[in-house]
N, CA, C and O atoms as a CHARMM CRD file, in Angstrom:
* protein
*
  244
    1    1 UNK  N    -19.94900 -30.06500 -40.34700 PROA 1      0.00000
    2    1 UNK  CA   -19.34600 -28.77200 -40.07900 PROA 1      0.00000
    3    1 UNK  C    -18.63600 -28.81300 -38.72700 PROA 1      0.00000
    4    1 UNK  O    -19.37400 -29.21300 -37.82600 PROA 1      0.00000
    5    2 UNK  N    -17.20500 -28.45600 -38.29700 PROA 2      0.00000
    6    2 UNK  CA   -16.53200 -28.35000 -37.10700 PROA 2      0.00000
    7    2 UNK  C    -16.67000 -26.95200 -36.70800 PROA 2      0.00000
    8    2 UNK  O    -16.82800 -25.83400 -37.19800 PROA 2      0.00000
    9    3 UNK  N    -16.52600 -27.59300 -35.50000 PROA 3      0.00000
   10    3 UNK  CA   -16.74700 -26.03000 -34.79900 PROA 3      0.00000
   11    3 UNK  C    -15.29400 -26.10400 -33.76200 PROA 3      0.00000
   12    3 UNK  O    -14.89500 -27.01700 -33.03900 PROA 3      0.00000
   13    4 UNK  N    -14.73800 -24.77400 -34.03000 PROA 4      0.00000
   14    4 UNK  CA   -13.22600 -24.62900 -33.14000 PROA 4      0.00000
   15    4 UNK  C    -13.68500 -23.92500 -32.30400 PROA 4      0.00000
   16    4 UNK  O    -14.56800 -23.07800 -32.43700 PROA 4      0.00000
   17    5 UNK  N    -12.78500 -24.40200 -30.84500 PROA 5      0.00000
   18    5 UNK  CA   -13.01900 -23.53000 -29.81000 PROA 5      0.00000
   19    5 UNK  C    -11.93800 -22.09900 -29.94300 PROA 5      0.00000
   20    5 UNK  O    -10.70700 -22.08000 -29.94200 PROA 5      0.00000
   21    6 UNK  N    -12.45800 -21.49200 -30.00200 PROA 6      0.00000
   22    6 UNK  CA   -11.05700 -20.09700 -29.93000 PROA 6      0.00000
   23    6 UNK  C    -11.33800 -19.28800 -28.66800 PROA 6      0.00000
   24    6 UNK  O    -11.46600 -18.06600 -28.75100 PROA 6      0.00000
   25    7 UNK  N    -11.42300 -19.82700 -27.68700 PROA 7      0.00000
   26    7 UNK  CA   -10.97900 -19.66400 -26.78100 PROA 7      0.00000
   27    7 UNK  C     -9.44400 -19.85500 -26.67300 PROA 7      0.00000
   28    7 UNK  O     -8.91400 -20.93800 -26.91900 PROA 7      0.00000
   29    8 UNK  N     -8.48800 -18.32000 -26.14600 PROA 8      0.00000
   30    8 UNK  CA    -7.41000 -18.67500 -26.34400 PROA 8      0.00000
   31    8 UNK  C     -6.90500 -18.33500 -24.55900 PROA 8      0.00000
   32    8 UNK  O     -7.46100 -17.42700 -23.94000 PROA 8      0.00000
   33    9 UNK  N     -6.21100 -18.88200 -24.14900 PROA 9      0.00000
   34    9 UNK  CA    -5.63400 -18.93500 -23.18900 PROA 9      0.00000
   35    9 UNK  C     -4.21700 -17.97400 -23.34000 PROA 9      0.00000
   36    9 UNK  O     -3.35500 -18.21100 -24.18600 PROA 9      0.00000
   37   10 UNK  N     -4.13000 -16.58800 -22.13400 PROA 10     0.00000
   38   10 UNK  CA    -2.83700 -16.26300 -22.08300 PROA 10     0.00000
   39   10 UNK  C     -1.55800 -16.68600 -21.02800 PROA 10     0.00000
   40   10 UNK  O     -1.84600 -17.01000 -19.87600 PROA 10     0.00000
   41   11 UNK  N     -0.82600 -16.67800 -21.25800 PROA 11     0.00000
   42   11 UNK  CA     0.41700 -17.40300 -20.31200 PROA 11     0.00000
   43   11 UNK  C      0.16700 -16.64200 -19.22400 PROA 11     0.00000
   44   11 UNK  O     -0.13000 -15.49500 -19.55700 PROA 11     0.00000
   45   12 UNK  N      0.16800 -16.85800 -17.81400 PROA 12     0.00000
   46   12 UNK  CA     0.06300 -16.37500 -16.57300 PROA 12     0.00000
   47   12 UNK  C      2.09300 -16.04900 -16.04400 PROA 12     0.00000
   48   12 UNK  O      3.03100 -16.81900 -15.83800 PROA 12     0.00000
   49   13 UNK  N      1.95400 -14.62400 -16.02100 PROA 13     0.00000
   50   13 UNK  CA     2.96700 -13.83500 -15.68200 PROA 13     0.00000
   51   13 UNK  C      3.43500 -13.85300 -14.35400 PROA 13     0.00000
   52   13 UNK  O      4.37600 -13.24100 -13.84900 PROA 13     0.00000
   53   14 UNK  N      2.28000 -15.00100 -13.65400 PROA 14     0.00000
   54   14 UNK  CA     2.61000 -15.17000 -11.64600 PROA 14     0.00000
   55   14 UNK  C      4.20100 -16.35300 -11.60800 PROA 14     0.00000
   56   14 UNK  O      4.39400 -17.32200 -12.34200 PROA 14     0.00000
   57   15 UNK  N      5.13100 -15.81300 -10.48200 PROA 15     0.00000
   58   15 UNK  CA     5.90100 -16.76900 -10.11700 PROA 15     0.00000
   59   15 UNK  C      5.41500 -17.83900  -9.63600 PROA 15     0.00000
   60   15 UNK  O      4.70500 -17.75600  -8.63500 PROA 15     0.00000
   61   16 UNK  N      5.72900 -19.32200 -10.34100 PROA 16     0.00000
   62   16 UNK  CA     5.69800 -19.95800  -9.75200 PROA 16     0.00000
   63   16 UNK  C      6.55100 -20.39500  -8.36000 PROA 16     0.00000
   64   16 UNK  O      7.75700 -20.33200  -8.12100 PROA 16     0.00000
   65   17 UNK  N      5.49600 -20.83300  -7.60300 PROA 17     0.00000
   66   17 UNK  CA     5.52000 -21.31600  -6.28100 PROA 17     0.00000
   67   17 UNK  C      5.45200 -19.96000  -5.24200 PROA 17     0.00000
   68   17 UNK  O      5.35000 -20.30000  -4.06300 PROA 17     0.00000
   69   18 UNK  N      5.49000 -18.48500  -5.47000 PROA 18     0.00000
   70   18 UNK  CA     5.08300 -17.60500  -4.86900 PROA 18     0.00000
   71   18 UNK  C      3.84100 -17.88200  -4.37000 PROA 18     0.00000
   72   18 UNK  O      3.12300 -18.68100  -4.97100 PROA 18     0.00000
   73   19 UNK  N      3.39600 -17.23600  -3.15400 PROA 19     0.00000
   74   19 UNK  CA     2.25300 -17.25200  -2.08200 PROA 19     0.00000
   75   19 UNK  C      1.69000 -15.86900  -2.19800 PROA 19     0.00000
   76   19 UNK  O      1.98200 -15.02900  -1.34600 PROA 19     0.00000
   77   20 UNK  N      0.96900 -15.60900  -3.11600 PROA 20     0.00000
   78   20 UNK  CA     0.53400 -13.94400  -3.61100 PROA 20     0.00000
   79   20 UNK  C     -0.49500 -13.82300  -2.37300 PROA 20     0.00000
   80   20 UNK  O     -0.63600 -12.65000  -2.02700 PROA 20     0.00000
   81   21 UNK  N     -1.32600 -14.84900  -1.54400 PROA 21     0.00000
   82   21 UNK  CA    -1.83500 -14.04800  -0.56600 PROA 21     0.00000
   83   21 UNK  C     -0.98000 -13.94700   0.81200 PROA 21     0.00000
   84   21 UNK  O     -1.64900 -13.70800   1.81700 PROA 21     0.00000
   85   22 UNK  N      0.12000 -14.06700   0.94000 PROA 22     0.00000
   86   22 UNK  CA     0.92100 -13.59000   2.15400 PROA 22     0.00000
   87   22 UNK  C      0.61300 -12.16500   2.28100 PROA 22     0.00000
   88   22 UNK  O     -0.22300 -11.65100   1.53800 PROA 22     0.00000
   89   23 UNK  N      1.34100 -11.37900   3.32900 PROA 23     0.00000
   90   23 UNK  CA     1.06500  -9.72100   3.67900 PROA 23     0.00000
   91   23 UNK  C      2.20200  -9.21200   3.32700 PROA 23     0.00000
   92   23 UNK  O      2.57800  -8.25700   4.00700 PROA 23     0.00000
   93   24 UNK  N      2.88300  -9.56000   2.45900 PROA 24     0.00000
   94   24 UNK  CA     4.78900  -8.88800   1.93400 PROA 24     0.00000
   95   24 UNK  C      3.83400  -8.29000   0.84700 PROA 24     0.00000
   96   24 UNK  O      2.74800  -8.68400   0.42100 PROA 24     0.00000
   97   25 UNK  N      4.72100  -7.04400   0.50100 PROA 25     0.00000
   98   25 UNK  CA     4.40000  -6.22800  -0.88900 PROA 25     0.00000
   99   25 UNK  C      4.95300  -6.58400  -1.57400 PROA 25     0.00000
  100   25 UNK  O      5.93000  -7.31200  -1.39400 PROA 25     0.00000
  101   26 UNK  N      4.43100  -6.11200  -2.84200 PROA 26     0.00000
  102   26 UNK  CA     5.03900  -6.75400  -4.26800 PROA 26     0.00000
  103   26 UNK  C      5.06600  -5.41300  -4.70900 PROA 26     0.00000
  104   26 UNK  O      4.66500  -4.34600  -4.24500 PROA 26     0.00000
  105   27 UNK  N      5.96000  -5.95500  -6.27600 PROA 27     0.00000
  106   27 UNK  CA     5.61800  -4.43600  -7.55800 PROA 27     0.00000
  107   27 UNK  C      4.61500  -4.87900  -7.89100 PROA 27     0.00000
  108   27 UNK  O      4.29400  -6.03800  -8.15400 PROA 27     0.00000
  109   28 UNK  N      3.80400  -3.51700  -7.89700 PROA 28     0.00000
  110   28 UNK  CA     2.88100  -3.58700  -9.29300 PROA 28     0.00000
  111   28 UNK  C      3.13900  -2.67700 -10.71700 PROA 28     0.00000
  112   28 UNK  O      3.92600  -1.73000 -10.72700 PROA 28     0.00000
  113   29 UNK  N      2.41600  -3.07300 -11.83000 PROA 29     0.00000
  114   29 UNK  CA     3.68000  -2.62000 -12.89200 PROA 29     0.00000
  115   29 UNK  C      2.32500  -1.64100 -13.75900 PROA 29     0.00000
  116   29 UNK  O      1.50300  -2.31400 -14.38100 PROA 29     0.00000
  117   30 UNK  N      2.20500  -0.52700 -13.75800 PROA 30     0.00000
  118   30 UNK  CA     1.05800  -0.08900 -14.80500 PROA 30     0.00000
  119   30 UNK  C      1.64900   0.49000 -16.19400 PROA 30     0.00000
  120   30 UNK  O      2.69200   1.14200 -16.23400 PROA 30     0.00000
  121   31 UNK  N      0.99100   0.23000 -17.14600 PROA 31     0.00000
  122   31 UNK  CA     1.28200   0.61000 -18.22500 PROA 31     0.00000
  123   31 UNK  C      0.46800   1.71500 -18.81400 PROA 31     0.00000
  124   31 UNK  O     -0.73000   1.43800 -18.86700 PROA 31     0.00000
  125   32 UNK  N      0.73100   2.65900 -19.18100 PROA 32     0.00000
  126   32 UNK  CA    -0.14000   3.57900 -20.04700 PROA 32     0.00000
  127   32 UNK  C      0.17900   4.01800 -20.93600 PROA 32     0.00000
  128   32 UNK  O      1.34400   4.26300 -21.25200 PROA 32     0.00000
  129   33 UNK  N     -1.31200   4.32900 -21.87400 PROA 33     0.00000
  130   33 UNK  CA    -1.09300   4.43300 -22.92700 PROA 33     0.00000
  131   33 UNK  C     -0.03900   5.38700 -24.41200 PROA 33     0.00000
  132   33 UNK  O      0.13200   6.60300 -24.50100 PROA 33     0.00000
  133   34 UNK  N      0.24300   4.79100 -24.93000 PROA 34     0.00000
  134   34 UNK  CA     1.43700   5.29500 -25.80900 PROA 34     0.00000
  135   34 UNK  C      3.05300   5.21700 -24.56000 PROA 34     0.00000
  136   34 UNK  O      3.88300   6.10800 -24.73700 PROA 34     0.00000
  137   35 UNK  N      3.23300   4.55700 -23.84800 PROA 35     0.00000
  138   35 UNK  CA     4.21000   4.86400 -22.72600 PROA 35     0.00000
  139   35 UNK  C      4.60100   5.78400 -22.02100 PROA 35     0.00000
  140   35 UNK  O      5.74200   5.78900 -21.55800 PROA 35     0.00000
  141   36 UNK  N      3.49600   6.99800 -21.74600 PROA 36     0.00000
  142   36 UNK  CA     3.44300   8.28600 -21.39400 PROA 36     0.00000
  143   36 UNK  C      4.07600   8.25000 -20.29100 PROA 36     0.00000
  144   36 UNK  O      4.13900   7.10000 -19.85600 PROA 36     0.00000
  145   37 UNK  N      4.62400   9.09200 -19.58300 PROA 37     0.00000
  146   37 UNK  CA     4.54300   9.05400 -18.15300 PROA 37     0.00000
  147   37 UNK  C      3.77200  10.13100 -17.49800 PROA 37     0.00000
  148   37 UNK  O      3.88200  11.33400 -17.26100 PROA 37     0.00000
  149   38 UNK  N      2.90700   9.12000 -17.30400 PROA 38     0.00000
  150   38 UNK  CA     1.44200  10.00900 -16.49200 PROA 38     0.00000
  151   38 UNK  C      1.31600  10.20800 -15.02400 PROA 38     0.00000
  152   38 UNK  O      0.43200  10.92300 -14.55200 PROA 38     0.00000
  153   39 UNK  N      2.24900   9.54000 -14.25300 PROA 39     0.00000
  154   39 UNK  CA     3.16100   9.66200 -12.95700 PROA 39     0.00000
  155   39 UNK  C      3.79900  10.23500 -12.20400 PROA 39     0.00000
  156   39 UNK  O      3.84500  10.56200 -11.01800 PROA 39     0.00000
  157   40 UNK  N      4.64700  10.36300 -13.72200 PROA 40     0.00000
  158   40 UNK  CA     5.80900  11.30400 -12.57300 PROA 40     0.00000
  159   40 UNK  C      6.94900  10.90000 -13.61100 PROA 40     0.00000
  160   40 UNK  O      6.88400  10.75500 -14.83200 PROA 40     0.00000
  161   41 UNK  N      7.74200  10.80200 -12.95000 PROA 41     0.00000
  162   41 UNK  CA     9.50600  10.81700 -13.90300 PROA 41     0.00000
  163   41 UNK  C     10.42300  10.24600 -12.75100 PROA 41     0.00000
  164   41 UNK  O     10.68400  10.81400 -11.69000 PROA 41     0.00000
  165   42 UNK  N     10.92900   8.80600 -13.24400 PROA 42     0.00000
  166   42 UNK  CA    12.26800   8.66100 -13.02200 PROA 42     0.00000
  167   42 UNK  C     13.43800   9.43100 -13.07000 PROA 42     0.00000
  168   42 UNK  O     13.85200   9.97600 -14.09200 PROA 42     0.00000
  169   43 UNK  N     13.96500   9.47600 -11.98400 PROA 43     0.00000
  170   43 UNK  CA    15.52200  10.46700 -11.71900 PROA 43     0.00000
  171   43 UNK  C     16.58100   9.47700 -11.14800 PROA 43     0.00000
  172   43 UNK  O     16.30200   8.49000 -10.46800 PROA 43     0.00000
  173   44 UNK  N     17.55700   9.78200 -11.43200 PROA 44     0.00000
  174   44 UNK  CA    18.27400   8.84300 -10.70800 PROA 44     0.00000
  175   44 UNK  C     17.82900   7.30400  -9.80400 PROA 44     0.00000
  176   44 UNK  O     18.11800   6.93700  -8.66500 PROA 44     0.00000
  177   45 UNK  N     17.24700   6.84300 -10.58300 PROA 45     0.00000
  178   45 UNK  CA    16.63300   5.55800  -9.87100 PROA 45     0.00000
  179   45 UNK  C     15.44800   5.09700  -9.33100 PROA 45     0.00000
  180   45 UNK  O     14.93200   3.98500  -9.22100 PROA 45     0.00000
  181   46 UNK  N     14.93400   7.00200  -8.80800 PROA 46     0.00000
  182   46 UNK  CA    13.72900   7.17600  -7.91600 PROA 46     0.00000
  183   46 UNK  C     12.98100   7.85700  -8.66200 PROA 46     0.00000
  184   46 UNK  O     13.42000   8.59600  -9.54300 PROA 46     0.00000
  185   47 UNK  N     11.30900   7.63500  -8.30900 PROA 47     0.00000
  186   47 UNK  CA     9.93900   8.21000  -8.92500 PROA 47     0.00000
  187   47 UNK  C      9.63100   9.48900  -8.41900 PROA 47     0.00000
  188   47 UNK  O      9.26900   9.76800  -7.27600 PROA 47     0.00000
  189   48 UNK  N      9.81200  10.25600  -9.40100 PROA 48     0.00000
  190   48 UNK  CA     9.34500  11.87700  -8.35700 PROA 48     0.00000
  191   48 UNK  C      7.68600  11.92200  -9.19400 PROA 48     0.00000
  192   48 UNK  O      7.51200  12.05100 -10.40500 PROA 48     0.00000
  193   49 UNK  N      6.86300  11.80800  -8.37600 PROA 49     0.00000
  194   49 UNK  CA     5.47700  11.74300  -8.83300 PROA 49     0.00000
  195   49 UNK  C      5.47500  13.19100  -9.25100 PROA 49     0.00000
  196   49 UNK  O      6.25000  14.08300  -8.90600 PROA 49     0.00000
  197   50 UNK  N      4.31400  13.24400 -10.16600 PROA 50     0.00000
  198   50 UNK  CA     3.59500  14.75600 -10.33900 PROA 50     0.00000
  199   50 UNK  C      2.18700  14.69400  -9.47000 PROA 50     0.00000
  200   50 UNK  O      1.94700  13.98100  -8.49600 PROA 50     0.00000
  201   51 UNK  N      1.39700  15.58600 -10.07300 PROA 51     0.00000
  202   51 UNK  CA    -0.00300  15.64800  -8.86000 PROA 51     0.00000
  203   51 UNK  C     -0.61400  14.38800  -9.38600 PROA 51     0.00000
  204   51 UNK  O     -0.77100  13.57000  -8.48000 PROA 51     0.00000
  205   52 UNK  N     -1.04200  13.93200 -10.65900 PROA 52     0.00000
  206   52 UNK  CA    -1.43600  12.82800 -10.91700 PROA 52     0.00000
  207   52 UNK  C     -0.87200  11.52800 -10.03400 PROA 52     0.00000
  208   52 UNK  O     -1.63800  10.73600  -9.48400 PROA 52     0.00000
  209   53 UNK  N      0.30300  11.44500  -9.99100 PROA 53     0.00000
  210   53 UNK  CA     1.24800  10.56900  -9.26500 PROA 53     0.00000
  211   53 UNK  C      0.57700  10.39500  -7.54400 PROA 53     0.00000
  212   53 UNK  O      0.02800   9.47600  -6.93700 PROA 53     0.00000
  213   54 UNK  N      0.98700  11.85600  -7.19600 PROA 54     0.00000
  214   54 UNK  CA     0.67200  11.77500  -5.98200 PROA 54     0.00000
  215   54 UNK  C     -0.69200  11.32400  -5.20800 PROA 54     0.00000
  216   54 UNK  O     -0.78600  10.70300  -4.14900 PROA 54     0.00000
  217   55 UNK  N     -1.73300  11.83200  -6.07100 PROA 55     0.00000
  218   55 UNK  CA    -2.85200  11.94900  -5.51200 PROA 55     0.00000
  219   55 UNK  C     -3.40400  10.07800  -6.26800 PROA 55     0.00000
  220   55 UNK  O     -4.49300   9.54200  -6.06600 PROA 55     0.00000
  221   56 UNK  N     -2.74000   9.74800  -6.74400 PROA 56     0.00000
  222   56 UNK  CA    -2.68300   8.25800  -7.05700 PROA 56     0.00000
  223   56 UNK  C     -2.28000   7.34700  -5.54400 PROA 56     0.00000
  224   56 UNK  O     -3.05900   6.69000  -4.85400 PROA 56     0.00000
  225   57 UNK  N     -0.93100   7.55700  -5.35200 PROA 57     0.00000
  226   57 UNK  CA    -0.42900   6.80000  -4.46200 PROA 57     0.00000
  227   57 UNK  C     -1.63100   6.77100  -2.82600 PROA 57     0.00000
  228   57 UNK  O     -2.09500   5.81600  -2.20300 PROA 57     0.00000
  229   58 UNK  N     -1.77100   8.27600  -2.62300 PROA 58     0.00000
  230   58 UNK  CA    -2.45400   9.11100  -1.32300 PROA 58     0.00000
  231   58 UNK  C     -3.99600   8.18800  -1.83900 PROA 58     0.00000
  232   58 UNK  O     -4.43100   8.17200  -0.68800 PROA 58     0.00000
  233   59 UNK  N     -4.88700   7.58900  -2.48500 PROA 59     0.00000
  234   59 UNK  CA    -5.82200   6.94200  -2.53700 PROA 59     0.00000
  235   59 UNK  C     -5.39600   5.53700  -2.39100 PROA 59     0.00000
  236   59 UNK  O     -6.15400   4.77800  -1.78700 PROA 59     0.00000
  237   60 UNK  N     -3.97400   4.96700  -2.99600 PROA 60     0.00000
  238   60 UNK  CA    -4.00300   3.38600  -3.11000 PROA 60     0.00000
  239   60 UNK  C     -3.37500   3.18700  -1.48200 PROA 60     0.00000
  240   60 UNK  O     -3.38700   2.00200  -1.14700 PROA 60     0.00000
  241   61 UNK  N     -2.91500   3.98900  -0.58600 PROA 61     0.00000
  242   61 UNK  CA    -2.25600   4.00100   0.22500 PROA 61     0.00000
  243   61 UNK  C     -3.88400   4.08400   1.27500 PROA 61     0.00000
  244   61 UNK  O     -3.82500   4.12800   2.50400 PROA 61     0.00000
């Protein structure tokens, strides 16, 4: 009887040769569910948070 490993490995989304522990900011990208925007709303280019938004940023900050 064989036994398969299914362990599956996913492709890593990091740039190569980037230095992710330097002190430069990056994007971070969140997704939620059904593609809601649970944030806020894009306008012309820029994020106008709602209270969810805000009181998001005011904790990660």
């Amino acid at each position: 009887m064989k036994i398969r490993n299914t362990i599956r490995r996913i492709k890593s989304i990091r740039m190569k040769g980037y230095d992710y522990s330097s002190k430069e900011a990056f994007h971070v990208t969140i997704c939620a569910q059904n593609k809601e925007c649970r944030f806020g709303i894009v306008e012309n280019e820029k994020l106008i948070l709602n209270k969810t938004g805000i009181m998001i940023s005011e904790c990660w900050i």
